[in-house]
Each structure stands twice: as structure tokens, then as C-alpha cells.
C-alpha angles and dihedrals in degrees: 000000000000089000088049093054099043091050081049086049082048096056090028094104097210136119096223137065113266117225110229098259088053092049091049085053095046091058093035083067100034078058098052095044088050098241087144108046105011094240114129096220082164148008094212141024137190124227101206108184142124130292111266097016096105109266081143093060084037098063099037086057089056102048089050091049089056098045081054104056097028 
């Protein structure tokens, strides 16, 4: 799992360091939005997670994940 969250940390397109809850839900919504294996499995996707946990940081690394691959 360690490889797999430093090669998240590499496409993640932020400045700072990502905790490891942010980097599993990085790659939960790169998944989803099909970034690794260019198969749409959803349009949308919800970060629930707890206030003051960066969702925020979450979500800008995947938006400019996906403005990066396509």
C-alpha cells in the first residue's frame, strides 16, 4: 500500500503534503471518475468526511488531476 500512496502523492497536483486519508480519497475519486483506467464508473462523487479534514485540498487535487489527463 505505501507504493500505491506515494505514486497517489506523485499525480496528486498540490503544493503541500496529503495526509493518507486524503490520498485514499484522491484515488477513490480519480476511480470513480475513471483517471486510471479511463472507465467512467460515475459522473459524480461525494467526499464525506469530517469538517476540517481537506476535502477542500481533496477535491482541488482532483480537478486538477482530471484537467491534466483529460
Amino acid at each position: 500500500m505505501t507504493a500505491m500512496n506515494e505514486n497517489i502523492e506523485l499525480m496528486m497536483p498540490i503544493k503541500t503534503t496529503p495526509y493518507d486519508h486524503q490520498k485514499k480519497a484522491f484515488a477513490f475519486a480519480c476511480d470513480k471518475f475513471g483517471v486510471f483506467d479511463e472507465r467512467l464508473k460515475s459522473r459524480g462523487t461525494a467526499l464525506l468526511m469530517e469538517m476540517g479534514t481537506g476535502k477542500t485540498i481533496v477535491s482541488i487535487a482532483v480537478a486538477g488531476c482530471m484537467y491534466q489527463y483529460g
